[in-house]
PDB file of N, CA, C and O in Angstrom:
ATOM      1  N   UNK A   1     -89.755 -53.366  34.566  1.00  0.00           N
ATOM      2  CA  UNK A   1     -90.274 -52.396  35.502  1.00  0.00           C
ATOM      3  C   UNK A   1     -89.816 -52.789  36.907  1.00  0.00           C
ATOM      4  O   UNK A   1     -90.061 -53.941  37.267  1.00  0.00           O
ATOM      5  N   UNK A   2     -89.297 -52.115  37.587  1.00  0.00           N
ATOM      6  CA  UNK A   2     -88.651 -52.254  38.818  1.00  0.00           C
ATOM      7  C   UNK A   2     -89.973 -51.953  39.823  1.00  0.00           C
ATOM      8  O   UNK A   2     -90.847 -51.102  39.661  1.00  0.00           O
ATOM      9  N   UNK A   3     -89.818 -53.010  40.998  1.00  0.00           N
ATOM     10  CA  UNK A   3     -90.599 -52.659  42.164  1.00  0.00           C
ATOM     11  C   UNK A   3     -89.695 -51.923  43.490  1.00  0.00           C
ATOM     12  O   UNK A   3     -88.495 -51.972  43.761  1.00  0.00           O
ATOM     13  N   UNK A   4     -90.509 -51.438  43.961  1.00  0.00           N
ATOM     14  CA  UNK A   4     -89.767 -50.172  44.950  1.00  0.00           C
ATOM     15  C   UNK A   4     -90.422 -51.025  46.408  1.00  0.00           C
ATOM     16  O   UNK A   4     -91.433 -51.726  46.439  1.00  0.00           O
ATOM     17  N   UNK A   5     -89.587 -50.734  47.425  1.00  0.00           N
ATOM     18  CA  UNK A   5     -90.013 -50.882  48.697  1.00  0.00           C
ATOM     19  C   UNK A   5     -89.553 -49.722  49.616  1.00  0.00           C
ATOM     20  O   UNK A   5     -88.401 -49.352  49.843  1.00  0.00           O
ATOM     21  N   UNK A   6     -90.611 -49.284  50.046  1.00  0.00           N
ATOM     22  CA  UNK A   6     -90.248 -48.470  51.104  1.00  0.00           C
ATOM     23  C   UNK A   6     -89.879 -48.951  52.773  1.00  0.00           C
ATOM     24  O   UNK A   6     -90.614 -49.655  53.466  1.00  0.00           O
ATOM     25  N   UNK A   7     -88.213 -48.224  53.299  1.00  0.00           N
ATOM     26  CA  UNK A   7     -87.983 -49.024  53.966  1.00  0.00           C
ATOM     27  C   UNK A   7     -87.258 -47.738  55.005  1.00  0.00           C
ATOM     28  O   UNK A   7     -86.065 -47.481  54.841  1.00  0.00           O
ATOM     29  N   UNK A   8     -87.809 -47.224  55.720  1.00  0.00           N
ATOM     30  CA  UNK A   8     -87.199 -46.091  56.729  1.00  0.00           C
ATOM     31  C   UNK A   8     -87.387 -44.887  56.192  1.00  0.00           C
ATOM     32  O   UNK A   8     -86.568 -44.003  56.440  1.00  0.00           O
ATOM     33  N   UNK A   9     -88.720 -44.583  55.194  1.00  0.00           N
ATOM     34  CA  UNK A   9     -88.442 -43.564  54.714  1.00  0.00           C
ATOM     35  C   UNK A   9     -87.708 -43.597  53.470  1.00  0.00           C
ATOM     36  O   UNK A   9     -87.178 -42.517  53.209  1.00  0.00           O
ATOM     37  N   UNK A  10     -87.532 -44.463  52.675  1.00  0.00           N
ATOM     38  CA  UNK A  10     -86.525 -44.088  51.809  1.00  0.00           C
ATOM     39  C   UNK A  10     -86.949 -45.546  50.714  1.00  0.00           C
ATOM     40  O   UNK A  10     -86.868 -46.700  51.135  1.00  0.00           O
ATOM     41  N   UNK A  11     -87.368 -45.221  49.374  1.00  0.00           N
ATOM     42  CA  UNK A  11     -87.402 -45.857  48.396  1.00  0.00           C
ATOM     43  C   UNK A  11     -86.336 -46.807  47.717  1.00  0.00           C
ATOM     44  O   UNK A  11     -85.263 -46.368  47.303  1.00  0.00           O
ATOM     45  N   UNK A  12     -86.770 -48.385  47.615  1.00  0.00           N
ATOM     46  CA  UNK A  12     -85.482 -49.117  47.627  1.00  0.00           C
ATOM     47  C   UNK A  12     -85.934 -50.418  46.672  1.00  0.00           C
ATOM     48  O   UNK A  12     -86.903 -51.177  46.689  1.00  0.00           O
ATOM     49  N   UNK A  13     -84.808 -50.298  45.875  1.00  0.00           N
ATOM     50  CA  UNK A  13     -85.462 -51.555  44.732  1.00  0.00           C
ATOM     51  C   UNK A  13     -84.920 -53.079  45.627  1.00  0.00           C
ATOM     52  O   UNK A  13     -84.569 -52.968  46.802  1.00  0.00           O
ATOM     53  N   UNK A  14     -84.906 -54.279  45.018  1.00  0.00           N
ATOM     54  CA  UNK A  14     -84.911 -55.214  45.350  1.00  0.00           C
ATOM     55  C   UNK A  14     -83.482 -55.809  45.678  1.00  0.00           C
ATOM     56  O   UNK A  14     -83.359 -56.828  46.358  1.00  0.00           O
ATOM     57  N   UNK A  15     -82.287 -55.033  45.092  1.00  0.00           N
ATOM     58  CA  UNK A  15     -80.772 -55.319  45.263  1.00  0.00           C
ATOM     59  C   UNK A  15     -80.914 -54.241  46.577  1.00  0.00           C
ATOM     60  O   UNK A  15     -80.793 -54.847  47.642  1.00  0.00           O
ATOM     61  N   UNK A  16     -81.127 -52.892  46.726  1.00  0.00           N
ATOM     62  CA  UNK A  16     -80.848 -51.917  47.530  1.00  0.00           C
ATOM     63  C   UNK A  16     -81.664 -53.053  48.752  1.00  0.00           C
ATOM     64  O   UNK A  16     -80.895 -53.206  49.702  1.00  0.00           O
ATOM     65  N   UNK A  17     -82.434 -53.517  48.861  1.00  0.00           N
ATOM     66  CA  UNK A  17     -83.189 -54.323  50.004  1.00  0.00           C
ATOM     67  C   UNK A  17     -82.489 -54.852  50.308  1.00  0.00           C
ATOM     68  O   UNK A  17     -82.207 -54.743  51.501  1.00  0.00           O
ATOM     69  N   UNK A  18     -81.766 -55.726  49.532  1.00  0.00           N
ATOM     70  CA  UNK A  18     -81.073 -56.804  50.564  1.00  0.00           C
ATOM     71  C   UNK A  18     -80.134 -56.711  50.854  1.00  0.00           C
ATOM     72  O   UNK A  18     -79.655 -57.454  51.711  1.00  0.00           O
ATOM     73  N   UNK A  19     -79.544 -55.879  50.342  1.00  0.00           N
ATOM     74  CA  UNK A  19     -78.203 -55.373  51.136  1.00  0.00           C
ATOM     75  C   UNK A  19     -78.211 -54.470  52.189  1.00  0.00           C
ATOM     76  O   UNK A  19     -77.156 -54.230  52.776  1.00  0.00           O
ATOM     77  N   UNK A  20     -79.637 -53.737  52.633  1.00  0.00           N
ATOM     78  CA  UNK A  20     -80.410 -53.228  53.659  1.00  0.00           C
ATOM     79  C   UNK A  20     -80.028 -54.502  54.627  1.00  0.00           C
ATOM     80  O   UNK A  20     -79.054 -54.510  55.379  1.00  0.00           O
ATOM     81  N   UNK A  21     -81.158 -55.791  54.441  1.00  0.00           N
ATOM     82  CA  UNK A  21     -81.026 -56.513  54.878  1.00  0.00           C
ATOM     83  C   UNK A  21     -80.018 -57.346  55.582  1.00  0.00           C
ATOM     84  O   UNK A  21     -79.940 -57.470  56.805  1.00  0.00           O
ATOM     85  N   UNK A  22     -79.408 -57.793  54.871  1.00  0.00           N
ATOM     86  CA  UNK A  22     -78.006 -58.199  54.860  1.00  0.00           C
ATOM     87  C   UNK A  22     -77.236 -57.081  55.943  1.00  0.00           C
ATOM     88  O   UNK A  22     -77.088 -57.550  57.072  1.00  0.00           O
ATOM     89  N   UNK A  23     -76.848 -56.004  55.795  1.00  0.00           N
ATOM     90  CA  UNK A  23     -75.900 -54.753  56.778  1.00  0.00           C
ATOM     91  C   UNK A  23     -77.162 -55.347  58.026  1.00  0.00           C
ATOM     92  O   UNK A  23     -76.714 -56.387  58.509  1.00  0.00           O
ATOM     93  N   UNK A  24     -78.435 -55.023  58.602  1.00  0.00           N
ATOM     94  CA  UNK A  24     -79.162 -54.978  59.498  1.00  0.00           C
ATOM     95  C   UNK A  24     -78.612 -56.201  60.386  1.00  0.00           C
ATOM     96  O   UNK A  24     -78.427 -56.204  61.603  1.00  0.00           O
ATOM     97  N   UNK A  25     -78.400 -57.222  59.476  1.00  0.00           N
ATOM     98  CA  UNK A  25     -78.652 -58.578  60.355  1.00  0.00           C
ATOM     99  C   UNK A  25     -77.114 -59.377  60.651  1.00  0.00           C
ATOM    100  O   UNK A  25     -76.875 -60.379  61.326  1.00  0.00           O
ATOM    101  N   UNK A  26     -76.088 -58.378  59.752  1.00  0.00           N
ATOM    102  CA  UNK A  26     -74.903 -59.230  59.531  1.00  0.00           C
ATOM    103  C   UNK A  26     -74.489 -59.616  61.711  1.00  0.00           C
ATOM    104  O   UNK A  26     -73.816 -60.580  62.076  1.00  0.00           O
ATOM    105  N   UNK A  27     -74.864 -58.993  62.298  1.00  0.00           N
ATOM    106  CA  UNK A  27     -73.837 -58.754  63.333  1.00  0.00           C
ATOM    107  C   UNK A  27     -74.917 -60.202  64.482  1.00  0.00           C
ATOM    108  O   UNK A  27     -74.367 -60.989  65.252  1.00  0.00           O
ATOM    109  N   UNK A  28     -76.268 -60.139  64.254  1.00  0.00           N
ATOM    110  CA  UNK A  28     -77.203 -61.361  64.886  1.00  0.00           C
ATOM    111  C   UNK A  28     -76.693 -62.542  64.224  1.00  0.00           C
ATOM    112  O   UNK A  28     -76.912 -63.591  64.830  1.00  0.00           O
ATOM    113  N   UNK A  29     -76.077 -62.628  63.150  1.00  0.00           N
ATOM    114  CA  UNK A  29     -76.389 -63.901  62.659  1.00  0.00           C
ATOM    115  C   UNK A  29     -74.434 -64.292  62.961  1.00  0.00           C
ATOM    116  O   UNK A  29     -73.935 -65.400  63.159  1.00  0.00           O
ATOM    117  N   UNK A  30     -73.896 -63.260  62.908  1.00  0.00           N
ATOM    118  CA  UNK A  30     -72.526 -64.093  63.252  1.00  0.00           C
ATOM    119  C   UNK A  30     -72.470 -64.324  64.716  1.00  0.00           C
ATOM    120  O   UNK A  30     -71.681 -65.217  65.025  1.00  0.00           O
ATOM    121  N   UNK A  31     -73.226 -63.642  65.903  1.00  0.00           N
ATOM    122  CA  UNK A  31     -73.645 -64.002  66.828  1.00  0.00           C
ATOM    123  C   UNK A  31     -73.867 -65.743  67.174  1.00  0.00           C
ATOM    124  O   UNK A  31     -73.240 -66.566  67.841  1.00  0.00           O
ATOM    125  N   UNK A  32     -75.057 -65.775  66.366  1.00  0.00           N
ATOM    126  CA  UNK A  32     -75.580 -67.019  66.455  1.00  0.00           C
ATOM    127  C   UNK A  32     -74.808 -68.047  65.663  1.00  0.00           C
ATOM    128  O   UNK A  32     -74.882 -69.224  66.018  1.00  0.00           O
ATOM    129  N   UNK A  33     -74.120 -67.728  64.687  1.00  0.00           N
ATOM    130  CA  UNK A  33     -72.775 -68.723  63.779  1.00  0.00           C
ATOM    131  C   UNK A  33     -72.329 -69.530  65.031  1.00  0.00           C
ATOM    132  O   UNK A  33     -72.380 -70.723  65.331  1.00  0.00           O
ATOM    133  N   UNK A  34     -71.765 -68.145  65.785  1.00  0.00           N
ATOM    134  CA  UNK A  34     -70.320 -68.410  66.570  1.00  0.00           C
ATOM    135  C   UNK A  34     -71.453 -69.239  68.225  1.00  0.00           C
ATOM    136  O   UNK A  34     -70.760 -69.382  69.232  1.00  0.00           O
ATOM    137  N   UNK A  35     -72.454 -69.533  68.324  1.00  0.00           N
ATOM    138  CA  UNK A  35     -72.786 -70.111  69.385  1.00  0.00           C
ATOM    139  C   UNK A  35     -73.467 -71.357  68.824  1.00  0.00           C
ATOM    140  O   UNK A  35     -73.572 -72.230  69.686  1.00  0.00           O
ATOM    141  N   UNK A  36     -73.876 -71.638  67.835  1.00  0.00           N
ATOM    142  CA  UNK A  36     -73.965 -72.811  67.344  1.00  0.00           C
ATOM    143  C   UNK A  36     -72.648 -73.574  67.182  1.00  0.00           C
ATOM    144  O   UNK A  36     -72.589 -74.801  67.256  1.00  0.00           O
ATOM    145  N   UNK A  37     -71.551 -72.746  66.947  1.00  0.00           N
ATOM    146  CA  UNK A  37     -69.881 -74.063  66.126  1.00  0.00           C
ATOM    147  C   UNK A  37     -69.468 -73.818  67.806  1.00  0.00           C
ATOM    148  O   UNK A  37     -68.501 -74.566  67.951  1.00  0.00           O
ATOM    149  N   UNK A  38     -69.729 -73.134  69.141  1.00  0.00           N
ATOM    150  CA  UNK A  38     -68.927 -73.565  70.136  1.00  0.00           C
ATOM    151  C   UNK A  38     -69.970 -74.768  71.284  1.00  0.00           C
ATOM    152  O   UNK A  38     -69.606 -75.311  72.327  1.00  0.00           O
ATOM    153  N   UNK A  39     -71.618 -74.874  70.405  1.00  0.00           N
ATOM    154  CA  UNK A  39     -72.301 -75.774  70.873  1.00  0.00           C
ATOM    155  C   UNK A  39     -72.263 -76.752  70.336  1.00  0.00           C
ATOM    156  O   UNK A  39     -73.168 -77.510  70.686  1.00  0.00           O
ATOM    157  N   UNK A  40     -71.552 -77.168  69.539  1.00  0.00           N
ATOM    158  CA  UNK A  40     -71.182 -78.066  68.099  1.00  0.00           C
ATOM    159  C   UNK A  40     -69.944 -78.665  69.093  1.00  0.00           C
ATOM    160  O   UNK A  40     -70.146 -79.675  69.767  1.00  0.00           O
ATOM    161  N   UNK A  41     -68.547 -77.898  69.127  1.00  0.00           N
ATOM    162  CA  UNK A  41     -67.550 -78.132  69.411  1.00  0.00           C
ATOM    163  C   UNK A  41     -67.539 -78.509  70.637  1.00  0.00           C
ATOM    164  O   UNK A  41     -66.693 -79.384  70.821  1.00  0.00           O
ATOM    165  N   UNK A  42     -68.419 -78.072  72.031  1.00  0.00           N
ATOM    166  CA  UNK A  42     -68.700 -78.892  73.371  1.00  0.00           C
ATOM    167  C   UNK A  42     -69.486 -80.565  72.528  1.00  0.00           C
ATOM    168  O   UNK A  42     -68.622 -81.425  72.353  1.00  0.00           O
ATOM    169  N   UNK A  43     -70.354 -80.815  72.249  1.00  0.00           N
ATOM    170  CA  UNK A  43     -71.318 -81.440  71.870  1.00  0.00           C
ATOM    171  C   UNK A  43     -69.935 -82.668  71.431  1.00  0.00           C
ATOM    172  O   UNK A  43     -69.876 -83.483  72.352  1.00  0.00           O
ATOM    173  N   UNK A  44     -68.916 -82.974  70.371  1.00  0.00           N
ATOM    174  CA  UNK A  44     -68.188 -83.455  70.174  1.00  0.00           C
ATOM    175  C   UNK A  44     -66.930 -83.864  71.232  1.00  0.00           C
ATOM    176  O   UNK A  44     -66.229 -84.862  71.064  1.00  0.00           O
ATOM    177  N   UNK A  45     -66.807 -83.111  72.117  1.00  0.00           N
ATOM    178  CA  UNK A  45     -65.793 -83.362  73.182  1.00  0.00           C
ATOM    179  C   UNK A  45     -66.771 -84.022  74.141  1.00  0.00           C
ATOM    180  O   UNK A  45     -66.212 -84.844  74.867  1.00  0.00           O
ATOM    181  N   UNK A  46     -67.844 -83.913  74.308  1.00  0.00           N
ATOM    182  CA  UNK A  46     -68.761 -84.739  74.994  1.00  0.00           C
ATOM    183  C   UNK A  46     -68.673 -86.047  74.560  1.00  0.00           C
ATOM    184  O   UNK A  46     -68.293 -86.871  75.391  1.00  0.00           O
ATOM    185  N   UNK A  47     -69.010 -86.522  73.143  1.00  0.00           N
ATOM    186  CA  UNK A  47     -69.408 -87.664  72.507  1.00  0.00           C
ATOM    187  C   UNK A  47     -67.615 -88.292  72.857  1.00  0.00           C
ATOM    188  O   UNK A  47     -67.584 -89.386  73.420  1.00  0.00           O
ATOM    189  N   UNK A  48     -66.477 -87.749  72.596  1.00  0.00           N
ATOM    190  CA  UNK A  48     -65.079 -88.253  72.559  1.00  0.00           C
ATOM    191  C   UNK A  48     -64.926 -88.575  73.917  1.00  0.00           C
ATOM    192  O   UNK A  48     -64.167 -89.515  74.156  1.00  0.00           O
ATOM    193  N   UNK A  49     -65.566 -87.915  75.023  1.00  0.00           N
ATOM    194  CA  UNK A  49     -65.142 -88.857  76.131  1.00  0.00           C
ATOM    195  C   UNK A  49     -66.178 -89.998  76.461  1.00  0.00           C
ATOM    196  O   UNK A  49     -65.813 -91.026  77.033  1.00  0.00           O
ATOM    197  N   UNK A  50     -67.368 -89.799  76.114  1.00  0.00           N
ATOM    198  CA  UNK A  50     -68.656 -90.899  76.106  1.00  0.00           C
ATOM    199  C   UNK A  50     -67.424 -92.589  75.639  1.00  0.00           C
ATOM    200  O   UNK A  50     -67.156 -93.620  76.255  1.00  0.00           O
ATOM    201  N   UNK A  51     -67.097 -92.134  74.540  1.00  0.00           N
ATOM    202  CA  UNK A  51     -66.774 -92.897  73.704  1.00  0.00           C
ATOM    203  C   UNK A  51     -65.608 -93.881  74.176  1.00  0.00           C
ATOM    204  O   UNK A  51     -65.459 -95.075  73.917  1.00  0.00           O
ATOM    205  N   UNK A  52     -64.584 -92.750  75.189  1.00  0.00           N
ATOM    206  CA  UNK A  52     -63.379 -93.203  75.675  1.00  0.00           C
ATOM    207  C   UNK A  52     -63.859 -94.034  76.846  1.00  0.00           C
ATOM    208  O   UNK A  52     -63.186 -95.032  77.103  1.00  0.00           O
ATOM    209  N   UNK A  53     -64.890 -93.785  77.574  1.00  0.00           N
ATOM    210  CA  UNK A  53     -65.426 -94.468  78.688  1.00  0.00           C
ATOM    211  C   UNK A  53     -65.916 -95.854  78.065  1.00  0.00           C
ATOM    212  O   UNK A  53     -65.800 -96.813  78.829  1.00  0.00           O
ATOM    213  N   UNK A  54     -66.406 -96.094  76.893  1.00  0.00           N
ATOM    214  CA  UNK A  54     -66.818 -97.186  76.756  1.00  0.00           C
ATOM    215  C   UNK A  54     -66.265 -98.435  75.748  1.00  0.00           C
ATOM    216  O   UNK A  54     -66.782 -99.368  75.134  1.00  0.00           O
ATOM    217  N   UNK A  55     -64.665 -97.793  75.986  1.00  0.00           N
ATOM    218  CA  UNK A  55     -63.938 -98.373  75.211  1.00  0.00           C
ATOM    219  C   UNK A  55     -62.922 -99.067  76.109  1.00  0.00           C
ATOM    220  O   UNK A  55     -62.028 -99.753  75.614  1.00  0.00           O
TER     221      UNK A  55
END
């Protein structure tokens, strides 16, 4: 027996949800991908000159 969620008006089983989901959020979360790996990638050029100074 399938469960239904209603989601804008419109009846949606549990695959149709998350791919709701998934389309809603794809564009926040590569947002936030791409500012975590260029706070990642400062964060490492930081530590490489820390490193060169104390060498």
């Amino acid at each position: 027996m399938k469960k239904w969620i209603e989601v804008n008006g419109k009846m949606m089983d549990a695959v149709e949800f998350t791919r709701f989901i998934r389309k809603e959020t794809a564009d926040e979360t590569e947002i936030f991908v791409r500012e975590v790996i260029e706070k990642e990638h400062k964060n490492n050029l930081r530590l490489k000159k820390l490193q060169q100074q104390d060498a």
